[in-house]
N, C-alpha and C positions, 0 to 999 in steps of 0.2 A: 427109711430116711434117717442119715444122722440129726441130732439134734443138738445146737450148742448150750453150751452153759445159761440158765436166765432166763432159756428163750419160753417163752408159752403159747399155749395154742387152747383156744375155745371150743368146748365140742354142744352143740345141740341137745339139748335132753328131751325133747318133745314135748316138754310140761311148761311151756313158755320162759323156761330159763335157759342157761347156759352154767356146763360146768366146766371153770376154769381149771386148767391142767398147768404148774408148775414145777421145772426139772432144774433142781438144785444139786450144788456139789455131795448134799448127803442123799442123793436120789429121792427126796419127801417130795411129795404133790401136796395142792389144799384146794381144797373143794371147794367152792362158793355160787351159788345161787344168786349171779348179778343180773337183771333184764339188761341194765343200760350198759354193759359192756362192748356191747357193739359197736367197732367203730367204724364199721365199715370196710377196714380193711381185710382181707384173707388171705390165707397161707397158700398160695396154690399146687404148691410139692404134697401139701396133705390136709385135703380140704374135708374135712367133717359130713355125716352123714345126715341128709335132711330129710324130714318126712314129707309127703304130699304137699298141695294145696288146704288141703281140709287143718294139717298140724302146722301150715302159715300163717292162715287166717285166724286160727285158734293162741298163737302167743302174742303178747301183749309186749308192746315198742318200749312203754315206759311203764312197766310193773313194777309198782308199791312195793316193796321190802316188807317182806312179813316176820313176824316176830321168829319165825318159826328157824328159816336162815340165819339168825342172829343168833339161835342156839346153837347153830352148827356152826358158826362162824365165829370166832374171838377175835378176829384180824378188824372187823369195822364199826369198832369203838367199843372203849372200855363202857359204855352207859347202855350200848344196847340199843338205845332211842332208835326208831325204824324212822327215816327221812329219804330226801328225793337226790338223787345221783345221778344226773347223766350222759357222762363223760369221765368215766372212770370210777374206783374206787379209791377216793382221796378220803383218808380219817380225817371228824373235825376236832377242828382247833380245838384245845385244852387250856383254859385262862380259868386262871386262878380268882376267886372270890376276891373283894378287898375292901376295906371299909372307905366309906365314905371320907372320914378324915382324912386318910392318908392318899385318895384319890386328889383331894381339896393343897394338900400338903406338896404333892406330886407340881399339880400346877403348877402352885404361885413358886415354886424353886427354879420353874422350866420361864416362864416370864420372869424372873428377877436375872435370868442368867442374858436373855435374848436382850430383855435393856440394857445390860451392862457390854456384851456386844453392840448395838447399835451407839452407844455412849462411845465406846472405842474410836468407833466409826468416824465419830468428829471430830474435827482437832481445830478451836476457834473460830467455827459455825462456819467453814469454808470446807467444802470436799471439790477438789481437780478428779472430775472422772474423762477421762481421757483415755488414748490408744497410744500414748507418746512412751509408756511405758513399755512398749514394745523395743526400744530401742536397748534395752538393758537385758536381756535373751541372749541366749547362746546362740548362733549358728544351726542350722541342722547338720544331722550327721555326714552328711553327701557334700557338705560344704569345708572350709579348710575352717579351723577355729581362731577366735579373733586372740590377738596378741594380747598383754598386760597394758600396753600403751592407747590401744584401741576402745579395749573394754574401760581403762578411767576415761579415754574423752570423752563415751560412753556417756558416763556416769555424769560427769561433769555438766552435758548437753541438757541428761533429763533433769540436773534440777536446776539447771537454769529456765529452763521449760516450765517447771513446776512453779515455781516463783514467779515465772512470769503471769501465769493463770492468777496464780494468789492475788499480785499486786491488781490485775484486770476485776475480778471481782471484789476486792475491797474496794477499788472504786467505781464499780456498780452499786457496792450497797451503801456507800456514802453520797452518791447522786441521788440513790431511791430516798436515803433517810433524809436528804436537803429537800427533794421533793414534796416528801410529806411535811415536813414541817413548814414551807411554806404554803403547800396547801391550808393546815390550818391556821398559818396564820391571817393566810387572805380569808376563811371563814368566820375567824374572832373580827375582822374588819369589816365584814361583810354585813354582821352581826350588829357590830357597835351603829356601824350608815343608817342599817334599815330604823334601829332606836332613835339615831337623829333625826333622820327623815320624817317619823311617823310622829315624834312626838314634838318636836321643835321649830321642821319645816315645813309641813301641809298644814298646820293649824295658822301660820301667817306666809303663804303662800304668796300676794300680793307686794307684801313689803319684804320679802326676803330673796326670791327667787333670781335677782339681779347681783347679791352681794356676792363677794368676794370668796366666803367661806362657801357658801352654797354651790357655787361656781366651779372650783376645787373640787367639791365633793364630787359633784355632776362627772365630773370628767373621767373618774375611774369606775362610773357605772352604775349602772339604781343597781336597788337590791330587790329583788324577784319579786317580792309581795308588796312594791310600793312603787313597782315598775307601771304598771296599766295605770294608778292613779295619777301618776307624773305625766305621762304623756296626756291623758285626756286635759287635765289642767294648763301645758305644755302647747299642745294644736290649740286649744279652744272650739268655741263653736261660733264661729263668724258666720254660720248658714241659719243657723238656727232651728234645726234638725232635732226635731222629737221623737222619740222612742214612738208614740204613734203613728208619725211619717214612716219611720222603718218599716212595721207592720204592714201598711196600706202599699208600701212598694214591693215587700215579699209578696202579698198578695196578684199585683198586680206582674209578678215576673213568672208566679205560678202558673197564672190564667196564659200570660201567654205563649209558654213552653206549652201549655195542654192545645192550645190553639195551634201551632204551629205545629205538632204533633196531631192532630187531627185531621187537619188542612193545609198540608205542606203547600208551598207557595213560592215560584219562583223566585230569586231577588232580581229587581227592577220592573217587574211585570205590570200592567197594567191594573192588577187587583192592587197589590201593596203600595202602586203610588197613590190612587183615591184614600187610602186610609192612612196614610203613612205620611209625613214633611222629608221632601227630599234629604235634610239632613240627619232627621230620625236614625239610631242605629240600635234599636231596641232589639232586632232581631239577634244582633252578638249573645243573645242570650244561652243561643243553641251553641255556642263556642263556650259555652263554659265546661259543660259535664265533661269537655278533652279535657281540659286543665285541670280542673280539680284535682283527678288522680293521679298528673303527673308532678302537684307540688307538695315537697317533700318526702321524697316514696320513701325517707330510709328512716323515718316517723311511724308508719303506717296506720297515721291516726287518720286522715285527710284523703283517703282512696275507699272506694265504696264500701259499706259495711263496717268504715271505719265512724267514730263518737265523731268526729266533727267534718266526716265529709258533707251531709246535708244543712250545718250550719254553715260551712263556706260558701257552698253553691248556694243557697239563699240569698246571702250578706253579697256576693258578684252579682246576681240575676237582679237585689233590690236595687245598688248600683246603676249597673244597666238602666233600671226605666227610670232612676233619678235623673241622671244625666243623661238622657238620651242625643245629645249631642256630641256626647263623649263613646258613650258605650262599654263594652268589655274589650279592653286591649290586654293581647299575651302579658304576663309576668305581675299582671294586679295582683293574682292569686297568691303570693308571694306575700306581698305586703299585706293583704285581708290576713293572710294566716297566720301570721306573728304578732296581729291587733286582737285576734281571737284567742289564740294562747295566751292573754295577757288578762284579756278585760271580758266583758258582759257582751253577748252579741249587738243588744242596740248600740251601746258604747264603743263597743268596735267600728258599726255604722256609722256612727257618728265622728267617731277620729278619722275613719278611712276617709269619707267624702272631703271632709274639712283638710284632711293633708293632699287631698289630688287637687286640691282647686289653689295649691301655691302655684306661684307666677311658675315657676320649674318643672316640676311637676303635670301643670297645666300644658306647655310648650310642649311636653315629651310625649304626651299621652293621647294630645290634641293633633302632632303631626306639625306643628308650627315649624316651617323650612326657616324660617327669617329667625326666628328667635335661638332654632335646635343648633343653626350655624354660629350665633352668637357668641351662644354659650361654648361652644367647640373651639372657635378660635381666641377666647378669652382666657380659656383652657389650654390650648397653648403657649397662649405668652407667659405662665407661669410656671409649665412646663419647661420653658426655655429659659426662664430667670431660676429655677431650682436647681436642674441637671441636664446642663447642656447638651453635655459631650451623649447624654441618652438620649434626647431628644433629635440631635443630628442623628446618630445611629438609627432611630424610629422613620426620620425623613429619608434617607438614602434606602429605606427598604419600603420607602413607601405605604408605610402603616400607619393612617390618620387614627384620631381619636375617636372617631362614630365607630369605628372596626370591635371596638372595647368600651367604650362609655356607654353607646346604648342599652347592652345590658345591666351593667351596675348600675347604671341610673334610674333604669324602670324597674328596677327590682329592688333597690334601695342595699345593694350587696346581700340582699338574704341567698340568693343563688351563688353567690361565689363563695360566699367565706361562711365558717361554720357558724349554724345558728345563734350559738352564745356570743359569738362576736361582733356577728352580724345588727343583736340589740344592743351592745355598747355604740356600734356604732349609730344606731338609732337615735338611743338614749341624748348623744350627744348632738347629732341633728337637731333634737328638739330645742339645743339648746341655743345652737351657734346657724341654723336655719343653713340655708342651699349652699352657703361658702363651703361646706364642713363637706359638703358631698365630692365636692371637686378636691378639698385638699385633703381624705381619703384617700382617694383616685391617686392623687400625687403623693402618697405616704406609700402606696403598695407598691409604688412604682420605684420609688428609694430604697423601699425593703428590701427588692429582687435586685437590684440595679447590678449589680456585678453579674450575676447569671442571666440578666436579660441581654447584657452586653454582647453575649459571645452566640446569640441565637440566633437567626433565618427567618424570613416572612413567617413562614406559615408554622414552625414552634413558636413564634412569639404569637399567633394569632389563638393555637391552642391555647399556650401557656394562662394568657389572661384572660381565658373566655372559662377557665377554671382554674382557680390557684391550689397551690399545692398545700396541705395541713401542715402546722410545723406547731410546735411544743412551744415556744415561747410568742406568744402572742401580744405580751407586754413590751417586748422591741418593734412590734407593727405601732403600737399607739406610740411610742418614743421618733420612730420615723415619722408618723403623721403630724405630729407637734413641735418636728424641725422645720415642718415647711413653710418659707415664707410667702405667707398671702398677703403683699404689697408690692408694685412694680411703684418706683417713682412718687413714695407715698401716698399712690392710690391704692384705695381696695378692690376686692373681689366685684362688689357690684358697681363700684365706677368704672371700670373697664369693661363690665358687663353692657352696661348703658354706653358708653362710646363704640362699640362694636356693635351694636343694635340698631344704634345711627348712620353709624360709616353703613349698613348694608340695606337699608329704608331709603339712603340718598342715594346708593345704586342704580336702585329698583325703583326710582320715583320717575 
């Protein structure tokens, strides 16, 4: 068989090697003794002779290189070192020694070069990485090539593009740096209140808490560490509710979750009424462990296994057998849990009850048809004296006020609006009492008014049944502080009490 130039061929030597045969232009072969040359491929025009079974079994797949081949061989490496090969014979690498310095020296030239590249890179801490830069390319070859006129409007396009980006994020980064800066500046103010607060206005709380300056301050918010203190001072304790009481009513909500869990018991049955006052609703206790985990989930402090789920459900279960008149109503959970993040669990206890036993509050939680209507239609004659033309729009689609007030009302907006805003709103409750709650209600509703305009029943029923986050939340208190709470220079609760009348003399 002819053989080309290069080509080589392995023959079997029976000693677990192979000798490599190569046919060069000056006809020289070189021997070598490789096991791992195999590569499995063979020549089948002229296939080498093999011995038996006994001389397969006997060579070895991956034989060690012995020194002995490396006398006969100069081709696999100048050192000689006997190592593992198994896929060819590749000589190793040849690197040169180098000293330490100049490995050191090598570096720091290789990073001085790579910052002065990346320094390149920036031109005025602004880089446009874009695709727009596509526009300045040639044509492909299959295509006709663009003209001189073509290629400037070209030109002209991409850096009006380019500019354009430029101007877009300079002012991105002049909103971000306006942002921050009044972030800090509402902290250094944040800072100064809580210093007035603590050192100024809780030390004379009784004779200050009406003035003018204090007033003012109130309005733009406690400051976090002097928030629990204000509201407990703020509600009072007209029950007169000791840290004691709270104990003896955990206890007594414990017992009978364990009772009720042991002896489940139909409701109205013949057992539960011998023990029980028809008005009793102690049993809402078993309504609590729903709630708990579903208030606040995106907390995840308040859902089981969470630090304050077991102090919630205590603080609603003691609740419960205080008022058993009252019981556990959906959305308490809500307001326990913004009293707990603030303050001491008895002290939470003790704000909680003392703020559900306002006349409002009471009405809501109680179920009171005479009063809850009161308040709804007293609600809207200020609705109608603030924003008419909204107020017609809400009638012609037949969206009353209970559709939307009942939940901000029993939940004091901590479900609607975000947490932090939800305690200014508090804060301010505490200060301006039930009025505050309805002219909220009527501030959120001036805030949206143009996009609630253009809505349909049932977007506007989503819409306010969860409002949507927005960045400036200092324009919702400026809308809430436009609203005028006087018809006819009556207040909020004069027109409360006339509407309370007109529907007692209905019903009489």
């Amino acid at each position: 068989a002819s053989l080309d130039e290069g080509e080589g061929h392995c023959i079997d030597t029976g000693d677990g090697g192979f000798m490599e045969i190569s046919l060069h232009s000056r006809n020289s072969f070189e021997r070598s003794k490789n096991p791992s040359q195999d590569s499995g491929f063979e020549d089948k025009s002229n296939k080498p002779k093999r011995k038996g079974l006994s001389g397969f079994l006997s060579r070895s797949l991956f034989s060690r290189k012995s020194k002995d081949s490396h006398s006969h061989s100069g081709s696999d490496g100048e050192d000689g070192q006997p190592g593992w090969k198994l896929f060819g014979k590749v000589p190793p690498k040849q690197v040169p020694d180098k000293d330490p310095g100049q490995i050191k020296t090598e570096y720091q030239v290789k990073q001085r070069e790579e910052l002065l590249v990346a320094n390149r890179a920036k031109k005025d801490d602004i880089e446009v990485m874009s695709t727009t830069a596509l526009i300045l390319e040639n044509r492909p070859m299959n295509l006709p090539t663009k003209d001189p006129d073509e290629i400037e409007r070209h030109r002209r396009e991409y850096e009006s593009m380019v500019e354009a980006a430029k101007k877009k994020e300079q002012k991105e980064l002049k909103q971000k740096k306006k942002q921050k800066q009044q972030q800090l500046r509402q902290e250094d103010q944040l800072m100064a209140a809580a210093k007035t607060w603590t050192k100024e206005i809780l030390p004379h709380w009784e004779n200050m808490k009406n003035s003018k300056k204090v007033r003012d301050l109130w309005w733009h918010g406690l400051p976090t560490n002097v928030r629990g203190k204000v509201w407990k001072l703020a509600f009072g304790n007209d029950l007169n509710i000791t840290p004691e009481l709270y104990e003896i009513c955990v206890s007594r909500a414990a017992d009978r979750i364990k009772q009720m869990d042991e002896c489940p018991v139909i409701s109205g049955s013949p057992e539960t009424a011998s023990t029980e006052p028809p008005s009793s609703k102690e049993a809402s206790v078993e309504l609590i462990k729903l709630d708990v985990s579903r208030t606040f989930p995106q907390l995840c402090i308040f859902q089981k296994g969470g630090p304050y789920h077991d102090l919630l459900h205590s603080l609603l279960g003691a609740y419960a057998c205080y008022r058993p008149d009252v019981g556990y109503v959906q959305g308490m959970s809500f307001i326990a849990a913004v009293l707990l993040l603030n303050m001491e669990p008895a002290d939470a206890f003790i704000c909680f009850a003392n703020l559900l036993n306002r006349p409002c509050q009471l009405a809501f939680f109680r179920v009171d048809e005479g009063m809850m209507k009161s308040y709804f239609q007293a609600f809207e004659d200020f609705f109608t004296a603030n924003m008419p033309n909204l107020q017609e729009h809400f009638q012609k689609l037949s969206l009353t006020p209970d559709l939307y007030l009942y939940d901000w009302i029993f939940t004091l907006f901590t479900k609607s609006l975000p947490l932090d805003v939800a305690c200014r709103v508090l804060d301010i409750f505490c200060r301006d009492g039930e009025e505050f709650l309805f002219q909220t209600a009527l501030g959120i509703l001036r805030f949206h008014e143009d996009c609630l305009m253009h809505m349909d029943f049932i977007h506007l029923a989503q819409f306010l049944t969860k409002l949507p986050e927005c960045d400036q939340y200092e324009n919702l208190f400026r809308s809430i502080e436009s609203i005028q709470m006087t018809i006819d220079k009556k207040k909020f609760t004069q027109v409360l009490t006339t509407k309370s009348r007109d529907w007692h003399k209905e019903n009489t």
